[in-house]
C-alpha positions as a printed Julia matrix, in Angstrom:
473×3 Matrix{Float64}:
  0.0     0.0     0.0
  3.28    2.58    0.27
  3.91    1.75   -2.81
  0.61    2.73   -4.25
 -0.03    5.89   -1.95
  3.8     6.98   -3.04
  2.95    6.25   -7.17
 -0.1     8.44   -6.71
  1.82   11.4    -4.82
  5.21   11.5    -7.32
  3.97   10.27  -10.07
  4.2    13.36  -12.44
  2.64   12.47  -15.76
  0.48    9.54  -14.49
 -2.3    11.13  -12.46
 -4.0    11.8   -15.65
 -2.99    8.74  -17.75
 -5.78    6.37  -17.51
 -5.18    4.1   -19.9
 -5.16    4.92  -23.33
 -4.81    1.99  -25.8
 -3.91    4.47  -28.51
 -6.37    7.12  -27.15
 -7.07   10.8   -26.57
 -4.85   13.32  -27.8
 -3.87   14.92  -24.22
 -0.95   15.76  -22.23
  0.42   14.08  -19.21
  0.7    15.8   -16.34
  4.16   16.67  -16.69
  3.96   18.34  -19.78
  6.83   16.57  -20.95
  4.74   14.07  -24.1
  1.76   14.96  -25.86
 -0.12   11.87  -26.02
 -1.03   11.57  -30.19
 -4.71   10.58  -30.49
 -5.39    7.11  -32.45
 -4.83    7.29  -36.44
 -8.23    8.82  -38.43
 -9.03    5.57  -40.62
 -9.49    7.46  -43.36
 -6.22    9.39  -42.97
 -3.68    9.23  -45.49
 -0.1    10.02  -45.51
  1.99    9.49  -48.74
  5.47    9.33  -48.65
  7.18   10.05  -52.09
  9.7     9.28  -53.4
 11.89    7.1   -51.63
 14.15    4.11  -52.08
 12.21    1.45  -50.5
 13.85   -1.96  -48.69
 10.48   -3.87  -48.4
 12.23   -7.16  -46.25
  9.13   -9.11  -47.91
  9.97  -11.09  -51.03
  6.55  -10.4   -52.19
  6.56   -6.71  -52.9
 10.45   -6.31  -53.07
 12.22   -3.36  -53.33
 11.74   -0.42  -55.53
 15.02    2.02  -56.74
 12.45    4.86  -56.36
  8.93    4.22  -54.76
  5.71    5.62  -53.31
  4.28    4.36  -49.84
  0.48    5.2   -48.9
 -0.72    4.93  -45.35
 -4.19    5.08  -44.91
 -5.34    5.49  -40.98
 -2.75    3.11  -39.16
 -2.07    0.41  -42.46
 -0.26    0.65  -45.05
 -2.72    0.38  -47.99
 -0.41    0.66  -51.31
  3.54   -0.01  -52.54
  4.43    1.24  -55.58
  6.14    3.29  -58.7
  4.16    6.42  -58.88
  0.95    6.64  -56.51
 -1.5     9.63  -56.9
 -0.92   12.12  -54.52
 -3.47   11.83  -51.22
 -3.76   13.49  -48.29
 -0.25   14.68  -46.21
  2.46   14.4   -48.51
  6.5    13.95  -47.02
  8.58   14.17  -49.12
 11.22   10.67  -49.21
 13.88   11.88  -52.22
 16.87   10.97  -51.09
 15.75    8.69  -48.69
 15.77    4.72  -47.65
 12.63    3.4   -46.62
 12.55    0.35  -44.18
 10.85   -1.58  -41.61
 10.88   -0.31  -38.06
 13.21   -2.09  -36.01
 12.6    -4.89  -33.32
 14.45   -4.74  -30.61
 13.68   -8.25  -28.79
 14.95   -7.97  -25.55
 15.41   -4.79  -23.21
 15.15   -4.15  -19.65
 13.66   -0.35  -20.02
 13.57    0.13  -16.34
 17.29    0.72  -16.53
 16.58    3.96  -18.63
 17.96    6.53  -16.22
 21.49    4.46  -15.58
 22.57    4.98  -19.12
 26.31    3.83  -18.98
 26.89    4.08  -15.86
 29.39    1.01  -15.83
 30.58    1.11  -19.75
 34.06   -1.49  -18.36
 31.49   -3.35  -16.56
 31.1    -7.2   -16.65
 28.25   -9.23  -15.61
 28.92   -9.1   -11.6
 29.44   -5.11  -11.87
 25.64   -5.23  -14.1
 24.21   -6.95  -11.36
 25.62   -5.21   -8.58
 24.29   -1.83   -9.66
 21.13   -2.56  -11.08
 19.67   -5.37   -9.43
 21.68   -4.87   -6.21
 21.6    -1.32   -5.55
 19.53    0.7    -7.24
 16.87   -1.45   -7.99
 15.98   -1.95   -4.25
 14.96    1.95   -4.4
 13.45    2.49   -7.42
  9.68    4.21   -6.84
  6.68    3.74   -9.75
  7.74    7.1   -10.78
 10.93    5.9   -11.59
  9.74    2.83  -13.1
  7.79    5.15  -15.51
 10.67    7.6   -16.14
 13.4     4.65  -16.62
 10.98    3.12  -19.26
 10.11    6.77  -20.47
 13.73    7.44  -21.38
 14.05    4.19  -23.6
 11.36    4.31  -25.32
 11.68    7.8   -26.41
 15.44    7.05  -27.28
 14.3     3.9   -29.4
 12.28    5.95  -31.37
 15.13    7.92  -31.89
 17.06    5.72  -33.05
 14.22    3.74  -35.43
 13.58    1.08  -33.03
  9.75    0.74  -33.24
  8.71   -2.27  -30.92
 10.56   -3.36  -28.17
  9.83   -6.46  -26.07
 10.1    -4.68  -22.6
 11.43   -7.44  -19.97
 10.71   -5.88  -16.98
 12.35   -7.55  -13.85
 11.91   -4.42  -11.31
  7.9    -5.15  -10.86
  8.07   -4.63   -7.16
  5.03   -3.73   -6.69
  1.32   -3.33   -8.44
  1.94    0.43   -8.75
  5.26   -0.37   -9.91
  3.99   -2.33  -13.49
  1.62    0.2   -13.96
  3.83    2.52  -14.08
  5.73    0.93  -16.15
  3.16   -0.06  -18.74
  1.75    3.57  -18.47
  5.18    4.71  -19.95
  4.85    2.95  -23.11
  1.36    4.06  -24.0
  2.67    7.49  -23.32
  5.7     7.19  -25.25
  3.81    5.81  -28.5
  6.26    2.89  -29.07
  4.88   -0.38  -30.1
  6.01   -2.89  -27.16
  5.42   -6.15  -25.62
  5.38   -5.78  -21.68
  6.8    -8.7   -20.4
  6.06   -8.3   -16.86
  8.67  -10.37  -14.25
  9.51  -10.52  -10.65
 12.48   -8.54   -8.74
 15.95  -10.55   -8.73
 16.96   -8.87   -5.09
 15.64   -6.98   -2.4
 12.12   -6.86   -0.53
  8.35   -6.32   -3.15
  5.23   -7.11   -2.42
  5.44  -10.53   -3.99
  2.13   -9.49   -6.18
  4.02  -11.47   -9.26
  2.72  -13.5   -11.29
 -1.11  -12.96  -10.43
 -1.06   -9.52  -10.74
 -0.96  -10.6   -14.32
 -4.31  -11.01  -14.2
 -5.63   -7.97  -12.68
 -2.81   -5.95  -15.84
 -4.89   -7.84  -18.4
 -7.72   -6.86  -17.45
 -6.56   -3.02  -16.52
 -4.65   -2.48  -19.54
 -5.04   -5.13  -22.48
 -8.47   -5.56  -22.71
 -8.23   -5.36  -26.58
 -5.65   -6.95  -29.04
 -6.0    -4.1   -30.78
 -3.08   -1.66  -29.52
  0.29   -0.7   -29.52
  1.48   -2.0   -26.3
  0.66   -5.45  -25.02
  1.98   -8.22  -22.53
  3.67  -11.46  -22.05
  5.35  -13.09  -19.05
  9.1   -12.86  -18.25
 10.09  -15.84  -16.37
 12.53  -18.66  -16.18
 11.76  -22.28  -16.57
  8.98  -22.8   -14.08
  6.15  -24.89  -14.26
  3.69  -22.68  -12.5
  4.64  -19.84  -13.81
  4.27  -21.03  -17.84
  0.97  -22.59  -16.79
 -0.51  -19.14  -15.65
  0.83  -17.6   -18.95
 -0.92  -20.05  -20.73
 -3.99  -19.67  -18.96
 -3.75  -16.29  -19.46
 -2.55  -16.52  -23.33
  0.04  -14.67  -22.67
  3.48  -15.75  -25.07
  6.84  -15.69  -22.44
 10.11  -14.64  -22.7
 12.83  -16.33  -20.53
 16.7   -16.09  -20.63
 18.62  -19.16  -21.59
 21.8   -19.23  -20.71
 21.56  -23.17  -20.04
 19.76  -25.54  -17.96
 19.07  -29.06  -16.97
 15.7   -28.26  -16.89
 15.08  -28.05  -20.98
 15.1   -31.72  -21.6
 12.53  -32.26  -18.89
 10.32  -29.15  -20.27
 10.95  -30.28  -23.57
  9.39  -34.2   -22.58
  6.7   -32.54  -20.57
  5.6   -30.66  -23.81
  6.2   -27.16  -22.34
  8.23  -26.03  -24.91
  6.62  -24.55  -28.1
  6.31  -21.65  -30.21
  5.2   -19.07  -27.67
  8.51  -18.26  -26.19
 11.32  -16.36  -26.74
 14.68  -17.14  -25.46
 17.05  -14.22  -24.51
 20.88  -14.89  -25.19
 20.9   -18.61  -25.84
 24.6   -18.48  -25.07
 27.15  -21.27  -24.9
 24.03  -23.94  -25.06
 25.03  -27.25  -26.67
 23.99  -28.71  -29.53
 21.09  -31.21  -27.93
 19.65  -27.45  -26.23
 19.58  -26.02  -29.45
 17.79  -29.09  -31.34
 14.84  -28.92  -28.94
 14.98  -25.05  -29.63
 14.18  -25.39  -32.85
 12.22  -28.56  -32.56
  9.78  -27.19  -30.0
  9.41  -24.33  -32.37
 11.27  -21.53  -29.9
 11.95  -18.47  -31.17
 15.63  -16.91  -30.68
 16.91  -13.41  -29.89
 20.59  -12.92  -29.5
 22.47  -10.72  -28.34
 25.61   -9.19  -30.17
 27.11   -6.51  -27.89
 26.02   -7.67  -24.19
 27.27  -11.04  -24.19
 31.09   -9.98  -25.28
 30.47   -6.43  -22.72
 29.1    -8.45  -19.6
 31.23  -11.51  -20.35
 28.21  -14.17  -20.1
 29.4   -17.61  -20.68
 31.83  -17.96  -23.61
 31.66  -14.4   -24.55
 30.56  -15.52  -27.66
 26.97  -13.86  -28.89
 24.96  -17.3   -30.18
 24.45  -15.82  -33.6
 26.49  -18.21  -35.99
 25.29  -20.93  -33.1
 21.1   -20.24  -34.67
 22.61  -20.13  -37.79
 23.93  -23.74  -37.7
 21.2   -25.2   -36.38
 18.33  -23.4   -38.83
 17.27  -20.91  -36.92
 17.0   -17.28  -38.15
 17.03  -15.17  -34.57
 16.39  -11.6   -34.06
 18.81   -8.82  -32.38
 18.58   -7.26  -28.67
 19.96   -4.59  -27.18
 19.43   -5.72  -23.38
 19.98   -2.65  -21.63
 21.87    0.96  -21.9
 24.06    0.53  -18.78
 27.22   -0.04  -20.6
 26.47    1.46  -24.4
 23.77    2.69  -26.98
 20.67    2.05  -27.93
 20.81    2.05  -31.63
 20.09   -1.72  -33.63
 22.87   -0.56  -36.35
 25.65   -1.23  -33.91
 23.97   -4.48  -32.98
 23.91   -5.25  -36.73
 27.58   -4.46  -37.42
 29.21   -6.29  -34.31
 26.75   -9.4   -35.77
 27.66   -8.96  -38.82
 31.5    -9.25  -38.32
 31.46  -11.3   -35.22
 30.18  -14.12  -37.82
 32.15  -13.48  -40.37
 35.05  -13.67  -38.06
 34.0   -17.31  -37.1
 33.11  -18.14  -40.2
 36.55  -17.16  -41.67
 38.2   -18.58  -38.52
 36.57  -22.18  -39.13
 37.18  -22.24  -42.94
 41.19  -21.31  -41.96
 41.01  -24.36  -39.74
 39.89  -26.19  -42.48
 36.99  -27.13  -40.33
 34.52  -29.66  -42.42
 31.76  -27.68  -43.67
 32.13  -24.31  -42.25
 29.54  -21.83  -42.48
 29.16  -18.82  -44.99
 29.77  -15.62  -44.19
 26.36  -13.6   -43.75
 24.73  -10.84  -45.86
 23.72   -7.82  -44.47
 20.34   -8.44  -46.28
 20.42  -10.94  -43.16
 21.16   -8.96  -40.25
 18.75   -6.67  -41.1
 16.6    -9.14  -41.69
 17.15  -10.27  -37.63
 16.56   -6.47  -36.92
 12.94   -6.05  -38.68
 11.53   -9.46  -39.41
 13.16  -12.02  -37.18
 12.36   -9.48  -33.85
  8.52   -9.07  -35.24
  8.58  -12.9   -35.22
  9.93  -12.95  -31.65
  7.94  -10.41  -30.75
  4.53  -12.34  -32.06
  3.56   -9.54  -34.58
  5.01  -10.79  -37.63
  1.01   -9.99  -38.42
  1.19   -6.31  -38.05
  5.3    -4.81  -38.68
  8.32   -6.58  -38.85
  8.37   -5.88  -43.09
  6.52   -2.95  -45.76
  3.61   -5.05  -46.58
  0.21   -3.5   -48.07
 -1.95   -4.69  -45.36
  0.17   -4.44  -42.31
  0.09   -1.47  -39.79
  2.77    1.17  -40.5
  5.82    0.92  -38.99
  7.8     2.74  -41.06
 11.71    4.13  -40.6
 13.09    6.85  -43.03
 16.99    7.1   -43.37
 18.31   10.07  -44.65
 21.1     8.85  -47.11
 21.83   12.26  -48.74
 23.58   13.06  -45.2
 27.82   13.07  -45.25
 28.18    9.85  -43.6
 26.01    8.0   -46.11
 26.39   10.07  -49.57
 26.65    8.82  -51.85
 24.56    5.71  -51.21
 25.68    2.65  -53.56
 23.34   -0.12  -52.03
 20.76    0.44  -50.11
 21.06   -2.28  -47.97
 24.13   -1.82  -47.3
 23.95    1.55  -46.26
 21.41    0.72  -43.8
 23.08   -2.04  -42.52
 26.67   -1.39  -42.42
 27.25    2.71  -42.36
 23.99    4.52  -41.2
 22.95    6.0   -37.51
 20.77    6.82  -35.39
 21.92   10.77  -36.38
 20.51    9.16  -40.0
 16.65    8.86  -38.87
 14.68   11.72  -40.24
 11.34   10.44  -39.78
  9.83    7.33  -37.42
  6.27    6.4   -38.14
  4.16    4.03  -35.64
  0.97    2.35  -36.46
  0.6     5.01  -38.69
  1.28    7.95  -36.76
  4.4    10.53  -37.12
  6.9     9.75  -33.64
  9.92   11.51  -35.41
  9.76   14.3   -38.56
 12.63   15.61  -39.72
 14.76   14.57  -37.3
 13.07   15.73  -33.91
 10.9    13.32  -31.51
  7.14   14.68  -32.22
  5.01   15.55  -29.35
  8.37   15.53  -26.46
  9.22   18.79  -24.44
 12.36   18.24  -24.31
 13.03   20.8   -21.23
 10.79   19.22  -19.29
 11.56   15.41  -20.03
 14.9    16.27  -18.98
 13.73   18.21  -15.52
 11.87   14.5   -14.82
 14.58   12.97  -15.79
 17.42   14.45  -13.63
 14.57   14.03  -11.01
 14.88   10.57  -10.83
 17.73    9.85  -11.41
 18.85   12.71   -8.26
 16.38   10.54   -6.25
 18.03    7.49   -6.59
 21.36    8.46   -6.66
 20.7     9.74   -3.08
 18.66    6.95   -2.19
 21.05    4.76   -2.69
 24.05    6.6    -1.51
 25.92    6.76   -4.78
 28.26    9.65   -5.89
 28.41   10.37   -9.34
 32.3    10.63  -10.59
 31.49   11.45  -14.4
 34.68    9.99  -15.35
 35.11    6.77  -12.39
């Protein structure tokens, strides 16, 4: 009951947030996002123009195309559409899918590398063990606040939110409130506190969020479980038909899951590094789906080191890309691309100068972005509705500026994307059909104030926890 009576004094930018699946065009209480009401239906926004990277085989990709959204879909793909309604102008730029990022703890928002030489021990020792323990709901909202606004940034569009801070009731609703507010698509996967005292609410407070927040399938953010293996725990997600994410970094316990017929094609598995061969057969055989993760296994030193990239490659699996968390470095899915990209291509060399039997082939970027956009829709569930530029689909849309210095001039699209462009690159970020990022500012964010709640927080529980900021320890 703290908890709650605290959310409802501090929690600037909630008090007025009931929930919103899409909703009202309104301002939280903070003034710091204007809240972008739901997409007209009969809306359209044309953008002209552009080079456009489809990622479906089925409409390809055009040297110089037209895209027309009509309310929150993308209704029409082509050569030279008819002018309607708002038109942007894409000349000069790369069209692609938003990207998925399929694993992030977004709670973490306000320690933005705050251990960048940190390892796996350090991680948990200042997140879990520290600052975690004195995190309020208002922080949970402005930690999640902070990276989703900075995915949009960057051109991530959906993030799969594994949120392991839920200390409290007040606590996941704050959470959850932050990514209706922020206008990101995301997956909530609500989880339980790693250290520390909570009210132990977790996992049936799953029930009472569904029925608070996800009442319709019809909505930007919606939820999953974040567990480990545990019986109970995947039996109330199933009750609740709610898809889970877990981290597998090895156990004992597959084999029995996978005889018990617990595995199957509603979970995601976070890492999947250093598993053995006979873990990843049942991964694939049970119909898992796979997000690696190329920069936080090698940072935090988790089990070989290694990211399990070239790992789903050899054993048929096609696995989407995660940032994990901004403690240690960005937030941008080109990085996670590029270190992919070579890491494999590293192996791939290494085994072939071994003279290894059958060694793998290097990888395309065509397929790393492919893990950024379609793989992480598929991990995320919503291969249905984003993940590629498909007539039909809702718009999530990404517009790369390759006329900029960095990029010009652009001699493969794909490869521009995938191996030279930044987050500095995204002029425009569109969202189940509504406009997050024009011309290369965040729509609808004061910026003064979002910083005035952040340093807020982040003030709070520096103090709380008696930590001294050395900007250069």
């Amino acid at each position: 009951m703290t908890a709650r009576r605290n959310f409802l004094k501090i929690g600037a930018g909630l008090a007025a947030a009931a929930t919103w699946p899409d909703g009202v065009a309104s301002q939280t209480d903070s003034g710091a996002i204007t809240r972008l009401s739901r997409p007209d239906p009969s809306r359209r926004i044309l953008l002209k123009g552009g080079t456009i990277v489809s990622m479906d085989p089925k409409v390809g990709n055009l040297a110089k195309g037209d895209l027309l959204i009509q309310g929150k879909k993308i209704a029409a793909i082509g050569a030279s559409l008819p002018s309607a309604g708002q038109v942007i102008d894409a000349s000069g730029m790369i069209l692609i899918p938003g990207f998925v990022d399929c694993h992030r703890h977004a709670w973490e928002g306000v320690l933005r590398r705050i251990i960048p030489n940190g390892d796996l021990s350090k991680y948990m020792a200042t997140t879990h063990q520290l600052f975690a323990l004195h995190y309020r709901p208002h922080d949970m909202y402005v930690g999640n606040l902070v990276t989703a606004l900075g995915c949009i940034d960057a051109g991530i569009t959906c993030i799969i939110d594994n949120s392991h801070n839920s200390r409290s009731a007040a606590h996941s609703d704050a959470a959850i409130q932050a990514l209706f507010d922020s206008g990101i698509r995301a997956v909530h996967a609500s989880g339980a506190p790693m250290s520390g005292s909570w009210d132990r609410q977790w996992p049936q407070d799953l029930t009472r969020l569904q029925k608070k927040f996800f009442t319709s399938e019809d909505q930007l953010v919606t939820l999953r479980m974040f567990s480990g293996l545990d019986r109970a725990n995947f039996a109330l997600a199933r009750q609740l038909r709610l898809r889970i994410s877990t981290e597998m970094l090895g156990t004992p316990l597959v084999e029995q899951f996978r005889s018990e017929k617990l595995l199957g094609d509603d979970i995601t598995y976070n890492h999947c590094n250093g598993l053995p061969d006979p873990t990843w057969e049942i991964l694939r055989e049970t119909g898992g789906n796979v997000d690696v993760c190329p920069r936080s296994d090698p940072q935090y030193a988790i089990g070989e080191g290694i990211p399990g990239f070239q790992k789903a490659l050899d054993h048929g699996m096609r696995p989407g890309l995660s940032v994990d968390n901004e403690t240690s470095y960005g937030t941008d899915m080109f990085t996670e691309m590029r270190v992919a990209f070579n890491i494999q291509r590293a192996m791939a060399t290494n085994r072939k100068f071994r003279r290894e039997e059958n060694p793998p082939g290097p990888v395309s970027a065509r397929e790393v972005l492919e893990c950024a956009t379609v793989n992480g829709a598929r991990c995320a569930g919503l291969l249905d509705k984003c993940g590629t530029l498909t007539p039909g689909k809702e718009a999530d849309i990404v517009l790369i500026r390759a006329d900029d210095i960095n990029l010009y001039p652009s001699n493969n699209a794909i490869g521009t994307v995938a191996m030279a462009a930044d987050t500095a690159n995204v002029d425009t970020v569109i969202i189940g059909g509504l406009i997050r990022k024009l011309h290369g500012k965040l729509v609808g964010v004061n910026m003064v104030k979002f910083r005035q709640q952040v340093d807020e927080s982040r003030s709070y529980l520096f103090h709380a926890a008696g930590y001294q900021l050395d900007i250069f320890s």
